[in-house]
PDBQT receptor file of N, H, CA, C and O in Angstrom, charges set to zero:
ATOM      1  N   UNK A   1       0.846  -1.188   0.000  1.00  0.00    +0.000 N 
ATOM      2  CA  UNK A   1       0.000   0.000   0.000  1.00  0.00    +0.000 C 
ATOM      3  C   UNK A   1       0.883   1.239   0.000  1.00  0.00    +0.000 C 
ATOM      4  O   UNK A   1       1.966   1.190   0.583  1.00  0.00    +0.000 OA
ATOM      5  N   UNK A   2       0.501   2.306  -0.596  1.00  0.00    +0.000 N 
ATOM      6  H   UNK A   2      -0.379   2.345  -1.070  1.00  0.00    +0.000 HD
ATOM      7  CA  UNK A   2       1.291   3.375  -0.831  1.00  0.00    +0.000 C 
ATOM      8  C   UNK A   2       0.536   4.413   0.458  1.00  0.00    +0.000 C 
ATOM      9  O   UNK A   2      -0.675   4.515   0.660  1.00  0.00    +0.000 OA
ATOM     10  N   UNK A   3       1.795   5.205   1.318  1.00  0.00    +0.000 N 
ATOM     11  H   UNK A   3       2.778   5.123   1.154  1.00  0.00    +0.000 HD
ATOM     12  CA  UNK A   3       1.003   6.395   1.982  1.00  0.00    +0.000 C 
ATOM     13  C   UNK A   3       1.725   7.386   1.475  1.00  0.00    +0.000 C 
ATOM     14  O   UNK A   3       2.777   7.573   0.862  1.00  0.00    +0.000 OA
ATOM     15  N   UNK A   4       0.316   8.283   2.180  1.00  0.00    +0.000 N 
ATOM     16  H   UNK A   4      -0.538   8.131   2.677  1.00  0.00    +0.000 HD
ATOM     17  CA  UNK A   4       0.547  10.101   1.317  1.00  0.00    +0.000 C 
ATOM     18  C   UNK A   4       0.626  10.529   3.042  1.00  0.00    +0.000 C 
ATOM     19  O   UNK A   4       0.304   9.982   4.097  1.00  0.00    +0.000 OA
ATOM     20  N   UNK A   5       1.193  11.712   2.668  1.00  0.00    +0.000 N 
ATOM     21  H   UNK A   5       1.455  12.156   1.812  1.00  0.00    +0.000 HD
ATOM     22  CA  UNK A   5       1.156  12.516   3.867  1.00  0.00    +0.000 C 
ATOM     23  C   UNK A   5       0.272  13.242   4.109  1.00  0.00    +0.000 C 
ATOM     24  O   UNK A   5      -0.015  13.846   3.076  1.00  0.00    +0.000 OA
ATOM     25  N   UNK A   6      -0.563  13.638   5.210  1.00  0.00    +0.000 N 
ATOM     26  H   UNK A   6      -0.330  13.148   6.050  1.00  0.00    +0.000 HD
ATOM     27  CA  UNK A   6      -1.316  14.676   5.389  1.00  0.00    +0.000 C 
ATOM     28  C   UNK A   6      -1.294  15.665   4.874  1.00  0.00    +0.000 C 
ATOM     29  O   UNK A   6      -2.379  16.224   5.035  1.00  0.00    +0.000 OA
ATOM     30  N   UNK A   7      -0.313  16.498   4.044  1.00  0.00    +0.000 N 
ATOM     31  H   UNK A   7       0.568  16.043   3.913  1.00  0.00    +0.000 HD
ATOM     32  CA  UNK A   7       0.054  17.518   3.492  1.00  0.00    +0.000 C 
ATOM     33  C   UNK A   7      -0.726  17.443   1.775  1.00  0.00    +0.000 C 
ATOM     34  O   UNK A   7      -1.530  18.188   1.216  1.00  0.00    +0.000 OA
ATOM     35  N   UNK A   8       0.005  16.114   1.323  1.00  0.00    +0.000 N 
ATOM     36  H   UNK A   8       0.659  15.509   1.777  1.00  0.00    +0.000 HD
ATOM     37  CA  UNK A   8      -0.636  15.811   0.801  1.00  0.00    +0.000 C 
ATOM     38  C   UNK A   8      -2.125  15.411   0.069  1.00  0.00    +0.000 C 
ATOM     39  O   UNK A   8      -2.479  15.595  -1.096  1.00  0.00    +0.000 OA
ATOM     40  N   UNK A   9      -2.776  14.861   1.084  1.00  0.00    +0.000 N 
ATOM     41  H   UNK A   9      -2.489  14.711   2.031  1.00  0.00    +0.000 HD
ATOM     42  CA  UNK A   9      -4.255  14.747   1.356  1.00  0.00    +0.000 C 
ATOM     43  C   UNK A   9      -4.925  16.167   0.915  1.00  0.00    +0.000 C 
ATOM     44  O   UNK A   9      -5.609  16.622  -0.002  1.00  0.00    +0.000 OA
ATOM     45  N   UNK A  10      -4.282  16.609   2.186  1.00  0.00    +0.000 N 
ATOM     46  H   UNK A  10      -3.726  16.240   2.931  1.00  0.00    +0.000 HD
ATOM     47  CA  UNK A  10      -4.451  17.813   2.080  1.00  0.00    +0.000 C 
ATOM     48  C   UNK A  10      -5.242  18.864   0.714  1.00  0.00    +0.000 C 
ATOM     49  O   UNK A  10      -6.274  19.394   0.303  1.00  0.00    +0.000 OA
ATOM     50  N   UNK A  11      -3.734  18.605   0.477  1.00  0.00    +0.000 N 
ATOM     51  H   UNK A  11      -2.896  18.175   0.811  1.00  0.00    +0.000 HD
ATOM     52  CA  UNK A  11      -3.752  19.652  -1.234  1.00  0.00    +0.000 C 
ATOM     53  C   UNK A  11      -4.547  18.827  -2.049  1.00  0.00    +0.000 C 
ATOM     54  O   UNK A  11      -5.127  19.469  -2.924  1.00  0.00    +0.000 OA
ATOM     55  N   UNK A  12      -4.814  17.366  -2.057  1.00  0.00    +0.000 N 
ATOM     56  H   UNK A  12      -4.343  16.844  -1.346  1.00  0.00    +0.000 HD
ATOM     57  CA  UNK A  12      -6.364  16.801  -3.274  1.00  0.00    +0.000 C 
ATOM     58  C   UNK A  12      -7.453  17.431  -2.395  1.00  0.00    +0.000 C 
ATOM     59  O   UNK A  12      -8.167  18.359  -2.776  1.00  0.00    +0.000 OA
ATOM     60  N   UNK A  13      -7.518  16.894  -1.276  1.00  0.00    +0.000 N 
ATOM     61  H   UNK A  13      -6.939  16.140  -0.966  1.00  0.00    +0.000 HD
ATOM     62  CA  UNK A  13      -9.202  17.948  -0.881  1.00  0.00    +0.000 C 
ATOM     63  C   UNK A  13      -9.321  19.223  -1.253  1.00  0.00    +0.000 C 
ATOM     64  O   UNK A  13     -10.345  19.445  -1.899  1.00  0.00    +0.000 OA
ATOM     65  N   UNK A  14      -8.344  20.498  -0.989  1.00  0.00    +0.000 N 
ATOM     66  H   UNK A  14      -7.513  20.318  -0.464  1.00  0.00    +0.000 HD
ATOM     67  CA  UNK A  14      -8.356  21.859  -1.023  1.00  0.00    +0.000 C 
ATOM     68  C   UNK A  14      -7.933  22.211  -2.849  1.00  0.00    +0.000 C 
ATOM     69  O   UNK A  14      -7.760  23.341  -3.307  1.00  0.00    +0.000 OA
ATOM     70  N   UNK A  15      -7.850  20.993  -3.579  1.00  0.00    +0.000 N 
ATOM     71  H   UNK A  15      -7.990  20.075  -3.208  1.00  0.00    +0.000 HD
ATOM     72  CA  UNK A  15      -7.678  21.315  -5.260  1.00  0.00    +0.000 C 
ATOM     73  C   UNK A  15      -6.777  22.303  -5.417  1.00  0.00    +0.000 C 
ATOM     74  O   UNK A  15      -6.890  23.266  -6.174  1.00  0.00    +0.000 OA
ATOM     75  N   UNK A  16      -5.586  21.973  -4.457  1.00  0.00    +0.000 N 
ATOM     76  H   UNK A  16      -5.495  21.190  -3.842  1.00  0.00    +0.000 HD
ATOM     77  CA  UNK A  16      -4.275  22.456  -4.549  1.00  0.00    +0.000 C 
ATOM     78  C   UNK A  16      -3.620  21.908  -5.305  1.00  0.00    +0.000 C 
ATOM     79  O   UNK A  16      -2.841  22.621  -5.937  1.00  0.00    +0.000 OA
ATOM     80  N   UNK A  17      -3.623  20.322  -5.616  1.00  0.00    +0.000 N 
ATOM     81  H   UNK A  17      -4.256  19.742  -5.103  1.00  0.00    +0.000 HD
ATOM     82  CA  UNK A  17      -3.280  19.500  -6.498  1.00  0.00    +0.000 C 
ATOM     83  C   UNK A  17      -3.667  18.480  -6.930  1.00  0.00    +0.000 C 
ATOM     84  O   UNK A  17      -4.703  18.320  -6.284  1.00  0.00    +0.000 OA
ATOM     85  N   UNK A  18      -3.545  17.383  -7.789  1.00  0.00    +0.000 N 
ATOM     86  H   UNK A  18      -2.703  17.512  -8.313  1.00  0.00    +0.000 HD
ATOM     87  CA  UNK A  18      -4.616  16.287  -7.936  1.00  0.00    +0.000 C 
ATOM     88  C   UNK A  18      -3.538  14.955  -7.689  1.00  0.00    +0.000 C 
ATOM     89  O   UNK A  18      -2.323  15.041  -7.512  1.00  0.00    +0.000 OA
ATOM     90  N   UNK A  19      -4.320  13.779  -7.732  1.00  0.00    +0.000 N 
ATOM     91  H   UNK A  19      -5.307  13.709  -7.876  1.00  0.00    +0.000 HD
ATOM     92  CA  UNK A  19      -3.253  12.657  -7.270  1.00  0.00    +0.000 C 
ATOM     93  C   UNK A  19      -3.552  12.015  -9.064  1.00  0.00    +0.000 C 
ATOM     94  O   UNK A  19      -4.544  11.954  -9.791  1.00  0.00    +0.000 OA
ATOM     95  N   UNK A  20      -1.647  11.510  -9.244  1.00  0.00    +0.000 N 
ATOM     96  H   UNK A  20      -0.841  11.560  -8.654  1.00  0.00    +0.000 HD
ATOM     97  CA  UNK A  20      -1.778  11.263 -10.538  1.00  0.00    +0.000 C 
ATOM     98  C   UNK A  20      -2.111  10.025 -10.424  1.00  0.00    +0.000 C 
ATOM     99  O   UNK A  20      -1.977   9.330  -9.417  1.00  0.00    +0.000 OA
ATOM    100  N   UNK A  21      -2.670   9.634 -11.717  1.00  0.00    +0.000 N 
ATOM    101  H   UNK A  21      -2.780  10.199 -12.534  1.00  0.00    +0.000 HD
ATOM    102  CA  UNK A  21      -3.259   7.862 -12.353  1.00  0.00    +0.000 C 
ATOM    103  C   UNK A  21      -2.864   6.452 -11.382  1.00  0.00    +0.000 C 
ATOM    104  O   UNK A  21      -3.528   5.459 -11.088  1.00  0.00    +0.000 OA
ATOM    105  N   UNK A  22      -1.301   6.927 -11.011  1.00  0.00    +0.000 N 
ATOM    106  H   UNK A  22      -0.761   7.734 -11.250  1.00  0.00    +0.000 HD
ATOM    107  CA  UNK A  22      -0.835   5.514 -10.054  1.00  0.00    +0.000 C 
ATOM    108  C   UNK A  22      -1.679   5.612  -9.089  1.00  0.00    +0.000 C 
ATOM    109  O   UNK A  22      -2.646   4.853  -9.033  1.00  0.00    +0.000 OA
ATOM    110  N   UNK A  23      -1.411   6.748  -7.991  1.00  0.00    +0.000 N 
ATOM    111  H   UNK A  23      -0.625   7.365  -8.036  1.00  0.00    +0.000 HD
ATOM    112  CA  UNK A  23      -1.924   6.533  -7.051  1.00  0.00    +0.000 C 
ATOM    113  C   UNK A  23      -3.462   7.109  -6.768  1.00  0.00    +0.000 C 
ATOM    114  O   UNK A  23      -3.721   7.305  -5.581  1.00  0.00    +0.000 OA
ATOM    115  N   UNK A  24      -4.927   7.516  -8.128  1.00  0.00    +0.000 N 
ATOM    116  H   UNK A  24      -4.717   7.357  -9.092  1.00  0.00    +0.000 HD
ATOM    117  CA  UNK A  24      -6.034   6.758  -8.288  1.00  0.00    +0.000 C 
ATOM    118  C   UNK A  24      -5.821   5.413  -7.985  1.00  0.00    +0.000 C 
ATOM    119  O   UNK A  24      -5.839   4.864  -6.883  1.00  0.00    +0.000 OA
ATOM    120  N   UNK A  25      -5.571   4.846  -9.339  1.00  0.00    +0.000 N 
ATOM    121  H   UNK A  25      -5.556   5.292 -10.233  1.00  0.00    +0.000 HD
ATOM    122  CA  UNK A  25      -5.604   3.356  -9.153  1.00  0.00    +0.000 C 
ATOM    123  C   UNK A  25      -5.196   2.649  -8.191  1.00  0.00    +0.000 C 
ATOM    124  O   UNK A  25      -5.460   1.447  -8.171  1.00  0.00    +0.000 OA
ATOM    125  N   UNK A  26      -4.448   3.264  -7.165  1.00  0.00    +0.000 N 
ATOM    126  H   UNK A  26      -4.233   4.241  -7.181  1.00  0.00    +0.000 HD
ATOM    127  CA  UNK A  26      -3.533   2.635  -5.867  1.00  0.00    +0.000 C 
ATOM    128  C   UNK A  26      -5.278   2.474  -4.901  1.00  0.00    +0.000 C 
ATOM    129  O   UNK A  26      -5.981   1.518  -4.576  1.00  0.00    +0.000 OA
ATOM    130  N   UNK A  27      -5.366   3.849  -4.753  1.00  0.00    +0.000 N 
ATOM    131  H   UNK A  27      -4.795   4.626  -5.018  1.00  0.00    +0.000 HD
ATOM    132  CA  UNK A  27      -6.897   4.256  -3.788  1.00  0.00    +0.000 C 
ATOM    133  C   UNK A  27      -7.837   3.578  -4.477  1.00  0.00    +0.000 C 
ATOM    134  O   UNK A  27      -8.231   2.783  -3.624  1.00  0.00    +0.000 OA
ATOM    135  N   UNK A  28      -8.653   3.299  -5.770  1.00  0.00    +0.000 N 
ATOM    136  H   UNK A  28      -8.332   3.945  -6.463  1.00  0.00    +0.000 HD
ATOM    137  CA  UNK A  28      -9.401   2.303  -6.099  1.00  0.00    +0.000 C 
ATOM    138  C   UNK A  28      -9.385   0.851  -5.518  1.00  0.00    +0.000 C 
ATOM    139  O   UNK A  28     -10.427   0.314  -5.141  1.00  0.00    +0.000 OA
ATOM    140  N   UNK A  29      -8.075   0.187  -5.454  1.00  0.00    +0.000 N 
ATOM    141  H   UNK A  29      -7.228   0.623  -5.760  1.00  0.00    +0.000 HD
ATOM    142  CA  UNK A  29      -8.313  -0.752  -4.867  1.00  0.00    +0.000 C 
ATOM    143  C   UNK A  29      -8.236  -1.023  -3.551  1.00  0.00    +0.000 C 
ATOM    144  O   UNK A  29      -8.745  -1.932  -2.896  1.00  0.00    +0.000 OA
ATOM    145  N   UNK A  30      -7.442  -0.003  -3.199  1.00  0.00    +0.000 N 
ATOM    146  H   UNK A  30      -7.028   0.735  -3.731  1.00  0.00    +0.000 HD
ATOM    147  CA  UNK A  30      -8.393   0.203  -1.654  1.00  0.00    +0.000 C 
ATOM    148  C   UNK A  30      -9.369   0.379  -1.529  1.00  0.00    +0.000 C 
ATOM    149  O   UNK A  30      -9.722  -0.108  -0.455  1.00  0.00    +0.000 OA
ATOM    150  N   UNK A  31      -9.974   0.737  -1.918  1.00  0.00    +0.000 N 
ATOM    151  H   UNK A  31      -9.687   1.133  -2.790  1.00  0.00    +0.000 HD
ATOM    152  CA  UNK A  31     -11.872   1.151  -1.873  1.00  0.00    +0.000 C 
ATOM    153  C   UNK A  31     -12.578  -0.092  -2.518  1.00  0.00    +0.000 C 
ATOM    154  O   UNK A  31     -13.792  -0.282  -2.584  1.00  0.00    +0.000 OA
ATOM    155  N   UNK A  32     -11.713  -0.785  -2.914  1.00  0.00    +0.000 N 
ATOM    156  H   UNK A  32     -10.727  -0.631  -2.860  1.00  0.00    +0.000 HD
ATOM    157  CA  UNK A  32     -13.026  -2.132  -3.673  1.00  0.00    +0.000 C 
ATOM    158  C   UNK A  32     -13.343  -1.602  -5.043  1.00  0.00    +0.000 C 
ATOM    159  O   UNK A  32     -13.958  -2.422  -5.725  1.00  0.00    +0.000 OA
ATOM    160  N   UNK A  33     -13.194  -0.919  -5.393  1.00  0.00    +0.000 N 
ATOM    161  H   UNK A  33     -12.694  -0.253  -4.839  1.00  0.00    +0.000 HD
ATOM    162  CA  UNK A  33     -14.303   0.518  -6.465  1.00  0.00    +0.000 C 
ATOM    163  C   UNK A  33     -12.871   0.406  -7.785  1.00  0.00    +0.000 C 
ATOM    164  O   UNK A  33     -11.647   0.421  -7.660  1.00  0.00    +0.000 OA
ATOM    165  N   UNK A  34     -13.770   0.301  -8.968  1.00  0.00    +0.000 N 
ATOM    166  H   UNK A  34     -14.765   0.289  -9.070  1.00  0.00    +0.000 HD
ATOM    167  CA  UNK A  34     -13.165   0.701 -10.075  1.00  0.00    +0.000 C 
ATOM    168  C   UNK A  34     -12.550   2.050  -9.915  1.00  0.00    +0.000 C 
ATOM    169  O   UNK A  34     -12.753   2.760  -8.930  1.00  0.00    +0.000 OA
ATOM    170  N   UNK A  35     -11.718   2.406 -11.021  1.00  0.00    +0.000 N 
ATOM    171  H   UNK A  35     -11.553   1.829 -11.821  1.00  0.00    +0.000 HD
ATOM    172  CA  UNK A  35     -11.302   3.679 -11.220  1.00  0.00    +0.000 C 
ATOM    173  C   UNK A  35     -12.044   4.487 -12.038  1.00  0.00    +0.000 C 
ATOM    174  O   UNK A  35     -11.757   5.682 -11.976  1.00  0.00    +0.000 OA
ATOM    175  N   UNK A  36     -13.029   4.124 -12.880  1.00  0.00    +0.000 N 
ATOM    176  H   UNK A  36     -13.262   3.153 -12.930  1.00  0.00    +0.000 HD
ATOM    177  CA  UNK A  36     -14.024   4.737 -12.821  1.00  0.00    +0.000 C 
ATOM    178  C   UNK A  36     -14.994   5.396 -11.751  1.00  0.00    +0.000 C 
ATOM    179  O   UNK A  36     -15.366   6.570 -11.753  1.00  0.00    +0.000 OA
ATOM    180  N   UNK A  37     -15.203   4.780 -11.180  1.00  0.00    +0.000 N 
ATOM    181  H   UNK A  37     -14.901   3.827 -11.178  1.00  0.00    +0.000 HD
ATOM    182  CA  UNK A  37     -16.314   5.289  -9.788  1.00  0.00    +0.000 C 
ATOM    183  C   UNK A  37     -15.033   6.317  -9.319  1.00  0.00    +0.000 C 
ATOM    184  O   UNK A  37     -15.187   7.530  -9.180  1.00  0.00    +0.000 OA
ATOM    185  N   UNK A  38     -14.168   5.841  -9.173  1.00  0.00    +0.000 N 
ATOM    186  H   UNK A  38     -14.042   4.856  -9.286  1.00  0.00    +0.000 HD
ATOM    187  CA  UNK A  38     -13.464   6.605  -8.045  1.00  0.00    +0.000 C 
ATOM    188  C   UNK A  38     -13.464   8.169  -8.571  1.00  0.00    +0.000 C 
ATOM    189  O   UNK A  38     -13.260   9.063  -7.750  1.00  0.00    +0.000 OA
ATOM    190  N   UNK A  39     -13.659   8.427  -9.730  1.00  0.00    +0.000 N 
ATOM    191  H   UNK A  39     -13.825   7.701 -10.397  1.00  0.00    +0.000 HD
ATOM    192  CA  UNK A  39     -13.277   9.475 -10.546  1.00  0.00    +0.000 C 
ATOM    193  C   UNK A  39     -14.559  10.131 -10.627  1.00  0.00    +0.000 C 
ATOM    194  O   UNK A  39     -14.468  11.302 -10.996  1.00  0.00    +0.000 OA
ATOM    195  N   UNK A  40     -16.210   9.550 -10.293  1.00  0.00    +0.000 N 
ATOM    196  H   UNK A  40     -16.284   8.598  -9.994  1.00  0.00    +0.000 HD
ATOM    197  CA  UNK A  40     -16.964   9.796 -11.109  1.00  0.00    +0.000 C 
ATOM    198  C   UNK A  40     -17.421  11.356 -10.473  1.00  0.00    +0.000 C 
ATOM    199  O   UNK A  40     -18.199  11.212  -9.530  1.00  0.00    +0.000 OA
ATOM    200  N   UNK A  41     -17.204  12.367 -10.689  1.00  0.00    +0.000 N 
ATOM    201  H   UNK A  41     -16.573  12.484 -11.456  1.00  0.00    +0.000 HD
ATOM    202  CA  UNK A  41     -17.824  13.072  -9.779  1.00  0.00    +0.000 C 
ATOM    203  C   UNK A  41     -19.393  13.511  -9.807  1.00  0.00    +0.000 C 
ATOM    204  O   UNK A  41     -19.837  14.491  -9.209  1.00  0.00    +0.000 OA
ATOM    205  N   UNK A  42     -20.206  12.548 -10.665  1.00  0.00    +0.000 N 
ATOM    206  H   UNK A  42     -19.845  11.752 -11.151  1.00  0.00    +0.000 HD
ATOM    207  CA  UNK A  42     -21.620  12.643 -10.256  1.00  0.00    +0.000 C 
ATOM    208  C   UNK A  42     -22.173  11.811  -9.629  1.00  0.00    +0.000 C 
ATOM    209  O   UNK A  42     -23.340  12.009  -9.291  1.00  0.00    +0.000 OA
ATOM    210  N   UNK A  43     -21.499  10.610  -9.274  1.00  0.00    +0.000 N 
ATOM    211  H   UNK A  43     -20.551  10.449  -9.548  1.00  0.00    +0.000 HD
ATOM    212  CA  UNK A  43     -21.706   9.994  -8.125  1.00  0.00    +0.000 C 
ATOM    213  C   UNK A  43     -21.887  10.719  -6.870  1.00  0.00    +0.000 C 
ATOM    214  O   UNK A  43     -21.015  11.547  -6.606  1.00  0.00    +0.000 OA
ATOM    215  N   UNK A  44     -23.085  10.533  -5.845  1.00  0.00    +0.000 N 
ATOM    216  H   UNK A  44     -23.794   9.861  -6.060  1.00  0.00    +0.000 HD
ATOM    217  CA  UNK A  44     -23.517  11.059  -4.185  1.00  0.00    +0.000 C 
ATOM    218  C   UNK A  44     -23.276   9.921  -3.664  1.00  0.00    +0.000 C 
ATOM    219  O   UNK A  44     -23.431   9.751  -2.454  1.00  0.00    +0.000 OA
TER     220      UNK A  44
């Protein structure tokens, strides 16, 4: 499993920066969830 730092985190929530393709796909399968879903932002 790959970790991010809080700093990190951080800056994807506040769209300071985005997390590239690896580590989507890293967090998809943590979540169970395609990388689609993970991305979808009209998903609630």
């Amino acid at each position: 499993m790959t970790t991010y730092t809080r700093q990190t985190i951080s800056k994807w929530e506040s769209n300071q920066s985005s997390p590239d393709i690896q580590s989507c796909k890293a967090m998809a399968d943590v979540f169970g969830i395609s990388l689609e879903e993970l991305l979808d932002e009209n998903k609630k």
